[in-house]
DSSP file (Angstrom, degrees, kcal/mol; ACC not computed):
  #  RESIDUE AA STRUCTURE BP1 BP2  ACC     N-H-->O    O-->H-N    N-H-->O    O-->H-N    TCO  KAPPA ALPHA  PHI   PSI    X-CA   Y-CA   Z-CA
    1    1 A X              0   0    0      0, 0.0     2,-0.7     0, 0.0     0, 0.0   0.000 360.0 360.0 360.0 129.7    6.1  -27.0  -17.9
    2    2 A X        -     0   0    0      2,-0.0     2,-0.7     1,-0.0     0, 0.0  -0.740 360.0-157.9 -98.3 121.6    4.2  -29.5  -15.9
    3    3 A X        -     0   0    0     -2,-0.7     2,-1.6     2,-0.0    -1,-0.0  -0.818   8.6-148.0 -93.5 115.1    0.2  -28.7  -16.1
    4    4 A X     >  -     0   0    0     -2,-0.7     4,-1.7     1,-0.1     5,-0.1  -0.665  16.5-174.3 -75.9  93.8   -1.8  -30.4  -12.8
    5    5 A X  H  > S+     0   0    0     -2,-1.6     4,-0.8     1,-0.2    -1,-0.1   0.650  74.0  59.8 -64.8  -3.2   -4.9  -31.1  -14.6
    6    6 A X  H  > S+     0   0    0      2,-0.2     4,-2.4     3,-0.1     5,-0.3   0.860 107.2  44.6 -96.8 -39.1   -6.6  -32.3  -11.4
    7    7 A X  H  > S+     0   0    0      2,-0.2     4,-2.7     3,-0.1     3,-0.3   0.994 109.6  55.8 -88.1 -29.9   -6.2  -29.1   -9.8
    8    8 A X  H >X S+     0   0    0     -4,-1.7     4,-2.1     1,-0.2     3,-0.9   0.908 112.8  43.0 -18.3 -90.0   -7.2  -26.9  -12.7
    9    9 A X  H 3X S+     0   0    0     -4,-0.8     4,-2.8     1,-0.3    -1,-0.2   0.713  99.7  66.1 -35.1 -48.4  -10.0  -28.5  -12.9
   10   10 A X  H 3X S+     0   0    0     -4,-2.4     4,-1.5    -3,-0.3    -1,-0.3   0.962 112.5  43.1 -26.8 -74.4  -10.5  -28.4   -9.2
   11   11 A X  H << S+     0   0    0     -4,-2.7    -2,-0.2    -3,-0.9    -1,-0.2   0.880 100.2  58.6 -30.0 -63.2  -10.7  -24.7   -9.9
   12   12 A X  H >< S+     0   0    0     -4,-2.1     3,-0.5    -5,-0.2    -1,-0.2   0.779 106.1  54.2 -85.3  -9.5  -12.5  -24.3  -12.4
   13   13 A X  H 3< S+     0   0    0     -4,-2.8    -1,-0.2    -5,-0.2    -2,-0.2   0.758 109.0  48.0 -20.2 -52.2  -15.3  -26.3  -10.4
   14   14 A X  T 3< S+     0   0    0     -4,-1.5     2,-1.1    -5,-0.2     9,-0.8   0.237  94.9 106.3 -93.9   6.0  -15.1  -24.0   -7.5
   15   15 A X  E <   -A   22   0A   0     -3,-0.5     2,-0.7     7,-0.2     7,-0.2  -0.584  51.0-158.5-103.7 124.4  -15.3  -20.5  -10.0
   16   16 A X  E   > -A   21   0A   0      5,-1.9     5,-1.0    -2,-1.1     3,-0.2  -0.774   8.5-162.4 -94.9 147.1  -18.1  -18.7  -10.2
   17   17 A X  T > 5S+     0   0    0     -2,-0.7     3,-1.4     3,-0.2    -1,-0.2   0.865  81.7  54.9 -96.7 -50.9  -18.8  -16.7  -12.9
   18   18 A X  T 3 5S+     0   0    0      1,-0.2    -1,-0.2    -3,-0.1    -2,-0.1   0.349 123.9  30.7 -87.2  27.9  -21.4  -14.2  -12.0
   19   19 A X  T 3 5S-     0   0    0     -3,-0.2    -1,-0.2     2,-0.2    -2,-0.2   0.181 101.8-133.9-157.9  24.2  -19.4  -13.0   -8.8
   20   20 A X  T < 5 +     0   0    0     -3,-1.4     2,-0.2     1,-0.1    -3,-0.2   0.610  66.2 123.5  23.8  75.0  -15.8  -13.7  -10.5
   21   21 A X  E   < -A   16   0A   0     -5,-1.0    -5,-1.9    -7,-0.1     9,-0.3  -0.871  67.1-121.6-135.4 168.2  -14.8  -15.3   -7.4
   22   22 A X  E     -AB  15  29A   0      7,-3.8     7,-2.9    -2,-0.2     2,-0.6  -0.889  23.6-148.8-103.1 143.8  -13.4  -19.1   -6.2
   23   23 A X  E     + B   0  28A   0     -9,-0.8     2,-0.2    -2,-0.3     5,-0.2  -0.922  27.3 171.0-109.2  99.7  -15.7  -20.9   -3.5
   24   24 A X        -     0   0    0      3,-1.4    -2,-0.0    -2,-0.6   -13,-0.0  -0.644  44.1-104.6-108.7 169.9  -13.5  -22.8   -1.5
   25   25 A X  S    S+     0   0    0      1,-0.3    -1,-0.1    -2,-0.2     0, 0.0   0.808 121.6  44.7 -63.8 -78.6  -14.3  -24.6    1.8
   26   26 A X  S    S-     0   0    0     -3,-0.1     2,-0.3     1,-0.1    -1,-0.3   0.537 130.7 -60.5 -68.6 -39.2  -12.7  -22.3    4.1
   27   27 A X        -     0   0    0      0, 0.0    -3,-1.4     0, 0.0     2,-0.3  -0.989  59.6 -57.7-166.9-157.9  -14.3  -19.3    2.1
   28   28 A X  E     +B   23   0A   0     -2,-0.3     2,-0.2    -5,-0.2    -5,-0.2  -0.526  51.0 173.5 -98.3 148.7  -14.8  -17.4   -0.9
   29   29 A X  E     -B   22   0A   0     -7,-2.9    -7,-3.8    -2,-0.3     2,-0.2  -0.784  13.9-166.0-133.6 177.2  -11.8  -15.7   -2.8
   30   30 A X        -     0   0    0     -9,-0.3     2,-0.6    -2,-0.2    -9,-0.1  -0.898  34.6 -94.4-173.7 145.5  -10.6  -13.7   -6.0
   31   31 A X        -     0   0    0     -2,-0.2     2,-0.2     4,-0.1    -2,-0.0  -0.627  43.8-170.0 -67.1 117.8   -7.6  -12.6   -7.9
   32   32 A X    >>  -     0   0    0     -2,-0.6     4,-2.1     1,-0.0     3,-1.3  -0.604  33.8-106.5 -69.2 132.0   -6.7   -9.4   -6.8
   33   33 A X  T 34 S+     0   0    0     -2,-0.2     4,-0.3     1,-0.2     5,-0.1   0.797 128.5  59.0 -63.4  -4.0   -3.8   -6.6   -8.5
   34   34 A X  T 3> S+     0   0    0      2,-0.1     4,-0.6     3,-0.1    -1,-0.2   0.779 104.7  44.6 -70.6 -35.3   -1.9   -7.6   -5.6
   35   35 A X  H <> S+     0   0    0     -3,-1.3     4,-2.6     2,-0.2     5,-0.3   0.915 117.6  53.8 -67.1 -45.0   -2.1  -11.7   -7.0
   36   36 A X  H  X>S+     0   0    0     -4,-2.1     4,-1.3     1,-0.2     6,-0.9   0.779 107.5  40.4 -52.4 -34.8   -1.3  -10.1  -10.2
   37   37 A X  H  45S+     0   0    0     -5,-0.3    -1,-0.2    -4,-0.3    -2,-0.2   0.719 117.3  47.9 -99.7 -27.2    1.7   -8.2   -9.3
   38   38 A X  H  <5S+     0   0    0     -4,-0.6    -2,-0.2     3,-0.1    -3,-0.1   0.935 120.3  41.8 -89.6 -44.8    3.3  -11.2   -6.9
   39   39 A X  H  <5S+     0   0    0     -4,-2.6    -2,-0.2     1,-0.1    -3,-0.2   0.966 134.2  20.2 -76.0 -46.0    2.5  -14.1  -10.1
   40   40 A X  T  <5S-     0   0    0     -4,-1.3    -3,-0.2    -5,-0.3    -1,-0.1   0.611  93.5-127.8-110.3  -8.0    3.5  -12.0  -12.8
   41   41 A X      < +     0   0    0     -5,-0.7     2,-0.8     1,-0.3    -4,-0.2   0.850  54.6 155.2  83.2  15.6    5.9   -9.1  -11.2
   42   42 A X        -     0   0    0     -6,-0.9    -1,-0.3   107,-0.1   105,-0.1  -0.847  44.3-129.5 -56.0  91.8    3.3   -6.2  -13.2
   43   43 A X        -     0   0    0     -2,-0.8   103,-0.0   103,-0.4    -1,-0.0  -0.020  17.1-160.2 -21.0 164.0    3.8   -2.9  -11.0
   44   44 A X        +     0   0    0     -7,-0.0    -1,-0.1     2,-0.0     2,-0.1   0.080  51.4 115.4-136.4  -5.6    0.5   -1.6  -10.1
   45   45 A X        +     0   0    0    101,-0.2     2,-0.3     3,-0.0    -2,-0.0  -0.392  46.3  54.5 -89.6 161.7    1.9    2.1   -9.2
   46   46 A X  S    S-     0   0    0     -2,-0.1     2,-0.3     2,-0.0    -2,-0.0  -0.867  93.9 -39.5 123.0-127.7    0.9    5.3  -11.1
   47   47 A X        -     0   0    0     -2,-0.3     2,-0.2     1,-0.0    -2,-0.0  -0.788  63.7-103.0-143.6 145.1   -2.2    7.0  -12.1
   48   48 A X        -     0   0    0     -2,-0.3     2,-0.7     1,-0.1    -1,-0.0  -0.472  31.1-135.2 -57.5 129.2   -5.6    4.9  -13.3
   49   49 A X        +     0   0    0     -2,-0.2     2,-0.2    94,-0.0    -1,-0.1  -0.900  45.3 159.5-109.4  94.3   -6.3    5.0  -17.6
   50   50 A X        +     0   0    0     -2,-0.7     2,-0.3    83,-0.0     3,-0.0  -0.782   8.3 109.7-132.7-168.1   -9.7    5.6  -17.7
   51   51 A X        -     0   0    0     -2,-0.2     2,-0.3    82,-0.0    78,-0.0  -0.982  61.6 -19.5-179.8 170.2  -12.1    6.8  -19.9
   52   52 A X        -     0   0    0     -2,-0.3    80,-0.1     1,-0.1     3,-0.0  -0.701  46.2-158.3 -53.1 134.0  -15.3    6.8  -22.4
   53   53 A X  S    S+     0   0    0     -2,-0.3     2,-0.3    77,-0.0    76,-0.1   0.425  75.8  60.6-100.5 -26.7  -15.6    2.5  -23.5
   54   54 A X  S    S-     0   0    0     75,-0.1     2,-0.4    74,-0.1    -2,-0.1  -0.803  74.8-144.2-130.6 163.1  -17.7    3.7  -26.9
   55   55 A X        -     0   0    0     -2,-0.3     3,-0.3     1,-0.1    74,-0.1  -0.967   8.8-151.5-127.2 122.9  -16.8    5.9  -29.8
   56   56 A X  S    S+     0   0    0     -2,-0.4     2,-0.4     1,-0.3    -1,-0.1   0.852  91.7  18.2 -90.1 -20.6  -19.8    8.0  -31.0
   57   57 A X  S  > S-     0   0    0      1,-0.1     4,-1.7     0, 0.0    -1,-0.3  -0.900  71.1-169.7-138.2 122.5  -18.5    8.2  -34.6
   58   58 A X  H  > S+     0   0    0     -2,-0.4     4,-1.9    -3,-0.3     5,-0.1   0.754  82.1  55.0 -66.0 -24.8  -15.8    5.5  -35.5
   59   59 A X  H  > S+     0   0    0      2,-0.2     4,-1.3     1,-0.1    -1,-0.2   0.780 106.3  40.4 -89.6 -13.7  -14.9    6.9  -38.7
   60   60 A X  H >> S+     0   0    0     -3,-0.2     4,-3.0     2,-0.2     3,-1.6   0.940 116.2  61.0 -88.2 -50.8  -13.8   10.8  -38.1
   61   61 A X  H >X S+     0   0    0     -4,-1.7     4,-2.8     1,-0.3     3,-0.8   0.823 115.5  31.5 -54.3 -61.6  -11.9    9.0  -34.6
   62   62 A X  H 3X>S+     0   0    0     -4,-1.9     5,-2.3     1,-0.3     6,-1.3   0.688 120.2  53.0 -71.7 -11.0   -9.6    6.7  -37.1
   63   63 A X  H <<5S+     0   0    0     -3,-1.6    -1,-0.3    -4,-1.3    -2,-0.2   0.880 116.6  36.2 -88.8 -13.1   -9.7    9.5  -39.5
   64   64 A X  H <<5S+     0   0    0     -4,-3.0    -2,-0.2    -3,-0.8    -3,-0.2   0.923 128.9  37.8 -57.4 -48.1   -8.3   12.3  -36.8
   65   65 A X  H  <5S+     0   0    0     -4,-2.8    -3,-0.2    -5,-0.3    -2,-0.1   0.670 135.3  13.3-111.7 -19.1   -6.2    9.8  -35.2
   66   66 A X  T  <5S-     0   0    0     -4,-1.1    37,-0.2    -5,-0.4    -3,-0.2   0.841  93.1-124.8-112.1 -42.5   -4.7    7.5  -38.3
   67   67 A X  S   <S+     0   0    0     -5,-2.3     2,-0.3     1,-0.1    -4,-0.2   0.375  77.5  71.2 141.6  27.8   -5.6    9.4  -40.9
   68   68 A X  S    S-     0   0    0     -6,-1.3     2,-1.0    -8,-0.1    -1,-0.1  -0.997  71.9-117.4-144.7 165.0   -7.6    7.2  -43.1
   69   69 A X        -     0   0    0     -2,-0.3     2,-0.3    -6,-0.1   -10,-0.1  -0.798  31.0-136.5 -93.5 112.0  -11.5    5.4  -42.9
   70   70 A X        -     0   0    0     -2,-1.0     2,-0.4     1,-0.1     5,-0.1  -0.625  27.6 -92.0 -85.1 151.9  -11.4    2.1  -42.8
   71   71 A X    >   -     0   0    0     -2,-0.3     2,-5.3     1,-0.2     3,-3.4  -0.151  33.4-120.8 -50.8  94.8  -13.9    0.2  -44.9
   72   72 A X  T 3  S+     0   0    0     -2,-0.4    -1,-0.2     1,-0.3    -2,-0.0   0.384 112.4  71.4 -12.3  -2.8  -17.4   -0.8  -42.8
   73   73 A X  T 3  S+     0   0    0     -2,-5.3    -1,-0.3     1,-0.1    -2,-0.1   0.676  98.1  44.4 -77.3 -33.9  -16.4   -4.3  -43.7
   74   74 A X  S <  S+     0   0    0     -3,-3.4     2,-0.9     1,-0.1     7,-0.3   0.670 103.8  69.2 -85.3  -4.9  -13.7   -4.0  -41.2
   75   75 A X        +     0   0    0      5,-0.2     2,-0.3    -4,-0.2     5,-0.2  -0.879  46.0 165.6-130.6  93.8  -15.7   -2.3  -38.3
   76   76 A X  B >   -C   79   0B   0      3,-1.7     3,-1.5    -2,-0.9     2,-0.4  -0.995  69.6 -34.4-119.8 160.2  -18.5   -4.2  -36.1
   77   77 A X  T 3  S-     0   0    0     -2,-0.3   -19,-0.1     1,-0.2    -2,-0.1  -0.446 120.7 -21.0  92.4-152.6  -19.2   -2.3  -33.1
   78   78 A X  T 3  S+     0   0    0     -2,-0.4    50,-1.4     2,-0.1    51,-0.8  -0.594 116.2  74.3-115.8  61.4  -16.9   -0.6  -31.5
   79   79 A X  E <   -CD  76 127B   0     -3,-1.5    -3,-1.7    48,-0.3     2,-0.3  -0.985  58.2-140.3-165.5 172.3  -13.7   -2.4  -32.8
   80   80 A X  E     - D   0 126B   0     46,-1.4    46,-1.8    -2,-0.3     2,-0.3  -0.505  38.2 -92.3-133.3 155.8  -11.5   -2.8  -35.9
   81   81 A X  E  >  - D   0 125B   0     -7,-0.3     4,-1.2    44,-0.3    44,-0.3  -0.834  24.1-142.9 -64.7 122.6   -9.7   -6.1  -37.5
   82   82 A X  H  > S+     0   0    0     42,-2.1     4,-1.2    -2,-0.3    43,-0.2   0.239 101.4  64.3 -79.8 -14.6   -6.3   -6.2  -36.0
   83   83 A X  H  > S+     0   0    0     41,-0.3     4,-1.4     2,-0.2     5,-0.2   0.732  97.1  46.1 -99.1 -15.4   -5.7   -7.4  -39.7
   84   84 A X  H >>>S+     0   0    0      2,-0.2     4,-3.5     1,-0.1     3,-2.0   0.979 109.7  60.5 -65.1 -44.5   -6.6   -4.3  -41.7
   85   85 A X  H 3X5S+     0   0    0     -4,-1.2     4,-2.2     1,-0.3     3,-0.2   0.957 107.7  44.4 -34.7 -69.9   -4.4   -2.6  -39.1
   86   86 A X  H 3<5S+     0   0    0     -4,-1.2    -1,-0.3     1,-0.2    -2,-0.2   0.704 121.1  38.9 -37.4 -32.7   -1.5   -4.8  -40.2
   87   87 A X  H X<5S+     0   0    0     -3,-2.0     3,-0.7    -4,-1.4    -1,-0.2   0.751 114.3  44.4-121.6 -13.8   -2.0   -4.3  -43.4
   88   88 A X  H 3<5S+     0   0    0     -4,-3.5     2,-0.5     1,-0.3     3,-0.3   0.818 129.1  34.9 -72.8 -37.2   -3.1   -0.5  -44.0
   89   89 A X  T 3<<S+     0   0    0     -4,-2.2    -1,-0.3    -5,-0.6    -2,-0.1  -0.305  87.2 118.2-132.0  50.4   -0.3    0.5  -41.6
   90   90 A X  S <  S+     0   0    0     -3,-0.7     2,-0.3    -2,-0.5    -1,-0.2   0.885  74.6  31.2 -82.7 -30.8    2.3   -2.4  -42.7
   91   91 A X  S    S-     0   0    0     -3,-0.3     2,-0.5    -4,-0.1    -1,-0.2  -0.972  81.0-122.1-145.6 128.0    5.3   -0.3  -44.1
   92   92 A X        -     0   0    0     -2,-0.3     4,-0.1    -3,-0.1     2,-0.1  -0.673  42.1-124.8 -89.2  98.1    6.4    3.4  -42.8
   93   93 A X    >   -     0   0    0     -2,-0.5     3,-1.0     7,-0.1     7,-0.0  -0.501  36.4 -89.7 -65.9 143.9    6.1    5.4  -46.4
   94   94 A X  T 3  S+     0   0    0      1,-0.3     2,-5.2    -2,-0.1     0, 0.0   0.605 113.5  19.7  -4.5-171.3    9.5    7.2  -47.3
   95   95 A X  T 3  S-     0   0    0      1,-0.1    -1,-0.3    -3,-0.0    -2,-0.1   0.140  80.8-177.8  12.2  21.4    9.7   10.8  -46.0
   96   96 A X    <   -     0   0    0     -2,-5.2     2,-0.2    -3,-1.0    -1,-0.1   0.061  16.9-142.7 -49.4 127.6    7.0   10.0  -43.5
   97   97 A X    >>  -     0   0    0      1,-0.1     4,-1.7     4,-0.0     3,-0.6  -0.643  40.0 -83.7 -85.9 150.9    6.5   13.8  -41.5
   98   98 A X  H 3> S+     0   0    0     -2,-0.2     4,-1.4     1,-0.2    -1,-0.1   0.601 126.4  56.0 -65.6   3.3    5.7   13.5  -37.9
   99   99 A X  H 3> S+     0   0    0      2,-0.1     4,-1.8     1,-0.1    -1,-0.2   0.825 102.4  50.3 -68.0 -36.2    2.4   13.0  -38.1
  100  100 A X  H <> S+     0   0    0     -3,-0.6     4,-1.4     2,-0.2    -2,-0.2   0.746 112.1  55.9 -46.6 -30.8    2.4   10.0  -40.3
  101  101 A X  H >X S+     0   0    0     -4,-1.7     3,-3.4     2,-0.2     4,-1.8   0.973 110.9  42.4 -55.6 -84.5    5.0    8.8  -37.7
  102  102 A X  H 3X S+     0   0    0     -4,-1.4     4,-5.4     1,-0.3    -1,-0.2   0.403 110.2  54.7  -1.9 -67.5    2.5    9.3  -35.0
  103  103 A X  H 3X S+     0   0    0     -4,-1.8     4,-1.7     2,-0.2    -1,-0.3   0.883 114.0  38.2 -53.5 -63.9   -0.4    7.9  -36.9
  104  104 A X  H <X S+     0   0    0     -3,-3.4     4,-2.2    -4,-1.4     5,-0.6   0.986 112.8  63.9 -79.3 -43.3    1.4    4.0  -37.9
  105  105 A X  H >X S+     0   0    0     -4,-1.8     4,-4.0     1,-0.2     3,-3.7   0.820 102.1  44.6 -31.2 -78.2    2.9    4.4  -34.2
  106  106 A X  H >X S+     0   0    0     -4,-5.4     4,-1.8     1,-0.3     3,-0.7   0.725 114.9  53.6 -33.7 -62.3   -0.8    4.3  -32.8
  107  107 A X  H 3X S+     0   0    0     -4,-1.7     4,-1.3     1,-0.3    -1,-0.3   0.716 111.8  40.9 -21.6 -47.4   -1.4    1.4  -35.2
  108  108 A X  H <X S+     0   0    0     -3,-3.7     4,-3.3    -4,-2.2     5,-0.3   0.804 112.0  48.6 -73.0 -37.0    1.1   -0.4  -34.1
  109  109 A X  H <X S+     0   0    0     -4,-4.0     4,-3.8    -3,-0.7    -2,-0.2   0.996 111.0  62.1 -66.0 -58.0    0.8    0.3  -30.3
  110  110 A X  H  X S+     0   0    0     -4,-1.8     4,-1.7    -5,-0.3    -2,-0.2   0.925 106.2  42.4   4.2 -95.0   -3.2   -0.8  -31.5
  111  111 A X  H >X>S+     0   0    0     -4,-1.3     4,-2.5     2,-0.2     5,-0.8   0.976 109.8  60.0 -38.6 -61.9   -1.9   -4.6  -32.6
  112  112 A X  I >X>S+     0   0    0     -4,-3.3     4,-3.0     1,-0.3     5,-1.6   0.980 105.8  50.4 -52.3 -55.2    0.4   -4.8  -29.3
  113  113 A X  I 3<>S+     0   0    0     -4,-3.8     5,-2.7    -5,-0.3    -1,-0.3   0.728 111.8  41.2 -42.7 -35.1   -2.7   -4.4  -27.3
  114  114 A X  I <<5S+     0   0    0     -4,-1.7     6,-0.4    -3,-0.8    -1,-0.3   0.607 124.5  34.9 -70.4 -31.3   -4.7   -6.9  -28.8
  115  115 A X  I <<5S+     0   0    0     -4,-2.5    -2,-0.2    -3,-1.4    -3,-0.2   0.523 135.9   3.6-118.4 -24.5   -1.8   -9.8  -29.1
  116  116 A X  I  <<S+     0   0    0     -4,-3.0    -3,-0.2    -5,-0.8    -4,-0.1   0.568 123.0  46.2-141.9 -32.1    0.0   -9.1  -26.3
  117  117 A X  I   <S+     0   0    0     -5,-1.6    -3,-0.2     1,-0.1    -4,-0.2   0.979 134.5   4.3 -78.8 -51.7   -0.9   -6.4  -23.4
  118  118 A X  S   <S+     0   0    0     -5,-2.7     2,-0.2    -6,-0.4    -1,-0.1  -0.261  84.6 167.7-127.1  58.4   -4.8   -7.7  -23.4
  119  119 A X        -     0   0    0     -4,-0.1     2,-0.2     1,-0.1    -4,-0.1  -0.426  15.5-168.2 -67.5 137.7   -5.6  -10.8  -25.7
  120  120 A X        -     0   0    0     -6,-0.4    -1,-0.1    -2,-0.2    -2,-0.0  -0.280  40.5 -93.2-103.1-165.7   -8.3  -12.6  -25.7
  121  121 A X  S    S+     0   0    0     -2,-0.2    -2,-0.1     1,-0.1    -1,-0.0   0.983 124.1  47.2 -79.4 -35.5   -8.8  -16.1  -27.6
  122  122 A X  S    S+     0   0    0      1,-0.1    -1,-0.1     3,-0.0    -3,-0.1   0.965  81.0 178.9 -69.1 -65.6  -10.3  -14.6  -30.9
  123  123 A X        +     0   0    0      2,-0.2   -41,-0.2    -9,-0.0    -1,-0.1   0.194  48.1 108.5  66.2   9.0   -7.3  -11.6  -31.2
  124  124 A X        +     0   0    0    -43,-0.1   -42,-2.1   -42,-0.1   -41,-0.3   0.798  65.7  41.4-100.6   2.7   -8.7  -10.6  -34.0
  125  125 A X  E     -D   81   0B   0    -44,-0.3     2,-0.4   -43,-0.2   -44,-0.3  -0.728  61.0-150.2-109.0 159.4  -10.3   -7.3  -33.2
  126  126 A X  E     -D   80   0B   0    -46,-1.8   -46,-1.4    -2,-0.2     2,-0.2  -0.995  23.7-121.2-132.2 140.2   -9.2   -4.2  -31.0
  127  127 A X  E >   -D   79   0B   0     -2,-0.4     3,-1.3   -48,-0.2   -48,-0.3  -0.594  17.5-143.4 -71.6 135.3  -11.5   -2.1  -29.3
  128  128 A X  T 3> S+     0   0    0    -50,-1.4     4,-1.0     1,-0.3     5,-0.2   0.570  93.2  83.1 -91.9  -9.7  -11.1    1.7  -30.5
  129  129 A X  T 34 S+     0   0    0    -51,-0.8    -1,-0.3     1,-0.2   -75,-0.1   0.684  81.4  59.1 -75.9  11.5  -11.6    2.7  -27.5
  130  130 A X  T <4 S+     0   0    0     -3,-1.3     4,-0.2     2,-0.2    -2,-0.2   0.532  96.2  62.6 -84.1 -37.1   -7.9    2.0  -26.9
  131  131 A X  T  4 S+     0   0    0      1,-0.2     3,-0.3    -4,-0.2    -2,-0.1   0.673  95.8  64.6 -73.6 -10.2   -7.0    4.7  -29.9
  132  132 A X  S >< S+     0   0    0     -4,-1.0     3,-1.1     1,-0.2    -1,-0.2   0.838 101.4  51.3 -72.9 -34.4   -8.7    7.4  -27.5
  133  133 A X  G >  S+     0   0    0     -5,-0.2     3,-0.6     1,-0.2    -1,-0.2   0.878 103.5  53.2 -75.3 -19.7   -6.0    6.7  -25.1
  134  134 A X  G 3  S+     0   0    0     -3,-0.3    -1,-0.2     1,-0.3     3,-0.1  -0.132  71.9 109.4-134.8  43.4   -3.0    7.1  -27.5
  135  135 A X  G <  S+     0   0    0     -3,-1.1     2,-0.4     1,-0.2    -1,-0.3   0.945  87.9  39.5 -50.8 -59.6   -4.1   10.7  -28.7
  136  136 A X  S X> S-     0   0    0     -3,-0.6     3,-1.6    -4,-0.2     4,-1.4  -0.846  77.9-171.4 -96.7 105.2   -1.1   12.0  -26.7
  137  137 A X  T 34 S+     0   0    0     -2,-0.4    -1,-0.1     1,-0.3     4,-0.1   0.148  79.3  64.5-110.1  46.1    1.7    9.6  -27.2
  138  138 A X  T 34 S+     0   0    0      2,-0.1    -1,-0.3     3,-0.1     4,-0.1   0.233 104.4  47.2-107.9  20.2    4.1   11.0  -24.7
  139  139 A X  T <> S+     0   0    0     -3,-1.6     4,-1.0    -6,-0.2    -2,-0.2   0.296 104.1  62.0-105.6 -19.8    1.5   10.0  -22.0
  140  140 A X  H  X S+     0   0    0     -4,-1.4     4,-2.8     1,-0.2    -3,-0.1   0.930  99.9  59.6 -64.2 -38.9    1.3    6.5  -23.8
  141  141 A X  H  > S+     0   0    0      2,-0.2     4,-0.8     1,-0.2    -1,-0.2   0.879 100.3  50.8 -46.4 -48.7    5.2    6.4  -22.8
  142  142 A X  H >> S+     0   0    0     -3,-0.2     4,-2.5     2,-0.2     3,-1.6   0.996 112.2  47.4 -61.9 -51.2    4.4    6.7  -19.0
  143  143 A X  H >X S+     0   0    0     -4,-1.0     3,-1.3     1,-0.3     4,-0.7   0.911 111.9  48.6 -46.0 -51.3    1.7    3.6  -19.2
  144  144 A X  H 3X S+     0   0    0     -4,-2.8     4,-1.2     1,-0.4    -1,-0.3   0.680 110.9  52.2 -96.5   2.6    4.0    1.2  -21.1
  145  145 A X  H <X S+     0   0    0     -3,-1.6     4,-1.5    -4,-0.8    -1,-0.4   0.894 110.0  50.2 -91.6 -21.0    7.2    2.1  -18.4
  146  146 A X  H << S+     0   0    0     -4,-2.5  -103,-0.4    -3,-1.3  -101,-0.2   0.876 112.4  45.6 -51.6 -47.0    4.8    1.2  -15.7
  147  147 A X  H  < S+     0   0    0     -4,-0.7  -104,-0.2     1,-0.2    -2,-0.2   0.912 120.6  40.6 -82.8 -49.6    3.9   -2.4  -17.7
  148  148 A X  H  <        0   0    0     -4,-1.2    -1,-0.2     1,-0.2    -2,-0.1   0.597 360.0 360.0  -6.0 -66.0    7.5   -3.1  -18.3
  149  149 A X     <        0   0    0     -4,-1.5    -1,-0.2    -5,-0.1    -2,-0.1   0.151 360.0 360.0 -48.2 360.0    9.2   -2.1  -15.1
């Protein structure tokens, strides 16, 4: 892949940060989910995932929704270490019932989010306000055929 470092740079000249826009001569612009959907071929259709951004007590959410508390080492915030996740929820125990299923599913779905659907540079945390979405995971099913398709 051939990188143009002059127009990168170019760019990143012209970006403003506190109105996440480009100022170019002829005027000012921004990536849009229509730029999104023509550079990387992401659908845009279905219904908006919104929501409460904070979790008023982190430990009953991950113990309702994985079924164990992870240790206050692991927790700043409102987010988790994407590696206790890995490692609490590494291996699907024997005779697992379908909650258990349920339970490393979210965990897993958890990890994708962080490493691949929205990463950032660190990757090493996930916001738990992501496990509020994937209470129901046959509505998680519609989102990820939208991101896919």
């Amino acid at each position: 892949m051939n990188v143009n470092h002059f127009l990168i740079n170019s760019l990143l000249e012209r970006w403003r940060s506190e109105t996440h826009t480009f100022h170019l001569p002829h005027r000012e612009t921004t990536v849009t989910l229509e730029d999104v959907v023509v550079l990387l071929g992401l659908p845009i259709n279905g219904d908006v995932v919104t929501g409460p951004t904070t979790v008023q007590d982190i430990f009953s959410t991950f113990h309702e929704h994985l079924g164990v508390i992870p240790p206050p080492t692991m927790i700043r915030g409102n987010s988790i270490r994407v590696s206790w996740l890995n490692t609490t929820f590494q291996q699907l125990p024997p005779n697992a019932n379908n909650d258990v299923i349920a339970q490393y599913a979210r965990a897993y779905i958890l990890t994708l989010i962080r490493s691949i659907l929205m990463p950032d540079k660190s990757a090493v945390r996930v916001y738990v306000m992501y496990l509020l979405r994937l209470v129901d995971l046959n509505v998680v099913g519609i989102w990820f055929v939208y991101i896919v398709a």
